[in-house]
C-alpha positions in Angstrom: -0.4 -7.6 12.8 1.3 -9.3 9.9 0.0 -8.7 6.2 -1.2 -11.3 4.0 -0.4 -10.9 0.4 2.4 -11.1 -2.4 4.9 -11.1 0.4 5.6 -14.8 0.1 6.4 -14.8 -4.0 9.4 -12.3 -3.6 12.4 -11.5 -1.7 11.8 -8.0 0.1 14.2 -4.7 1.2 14.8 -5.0 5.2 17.0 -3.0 7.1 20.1 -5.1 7.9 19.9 -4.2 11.6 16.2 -5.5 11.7 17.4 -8.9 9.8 19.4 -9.4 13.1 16.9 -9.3 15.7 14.3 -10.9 13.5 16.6 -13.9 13.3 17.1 -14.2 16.9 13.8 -13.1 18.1 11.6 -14.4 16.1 10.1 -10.3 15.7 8.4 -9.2 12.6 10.3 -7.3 9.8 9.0 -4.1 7.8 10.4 -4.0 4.2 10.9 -1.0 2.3 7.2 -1.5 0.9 5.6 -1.8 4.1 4.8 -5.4 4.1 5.4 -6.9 8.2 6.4 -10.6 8.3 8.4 -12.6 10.5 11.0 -13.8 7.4 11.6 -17.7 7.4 13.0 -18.4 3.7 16.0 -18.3 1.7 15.2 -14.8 -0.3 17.5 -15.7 -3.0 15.1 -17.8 -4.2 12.4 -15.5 -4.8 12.9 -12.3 -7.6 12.9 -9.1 -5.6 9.9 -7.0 -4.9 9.3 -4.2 -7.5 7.8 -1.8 -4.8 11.0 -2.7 -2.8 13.3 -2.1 -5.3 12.2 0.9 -6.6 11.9 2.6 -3.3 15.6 1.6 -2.8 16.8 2.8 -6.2 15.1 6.2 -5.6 16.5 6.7 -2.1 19.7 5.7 -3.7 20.1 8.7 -6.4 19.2 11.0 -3.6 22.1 10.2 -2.3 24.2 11.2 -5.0 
């Protein structure tokens, strides 16, 4: 099932892999907040997600 929502007003986190197939397939993505979409827009047009970006940032500096 995909979720409604704020999904459409920003660009989300995906795993690059998951971009891939999505494109080609036509699947649904997960982003790093958990929204599930099929994605269909330019996301450069759209300010990232702040659940998205914080999740990356943190997984980021455990890196380090």
């Amino acid at each position: 099932m995909l979720d409604d929502g704020d999904h459409e007003r920003f660009a989300h986190y995906v795993k690059k892999d998951k971009i891939l197939s999505s494109a080609v397939e036509g699947t649904p993505v997960r982003a790093l907040c958990g929204k599930k979409w099929v994605p269909n827009r330019d996301p450069k047009k759209f300010p990232v997600c702040p659940e998205c970006k914080e999740i990356f940032e943190f997984l980021g500096k455990r890196g380090t």
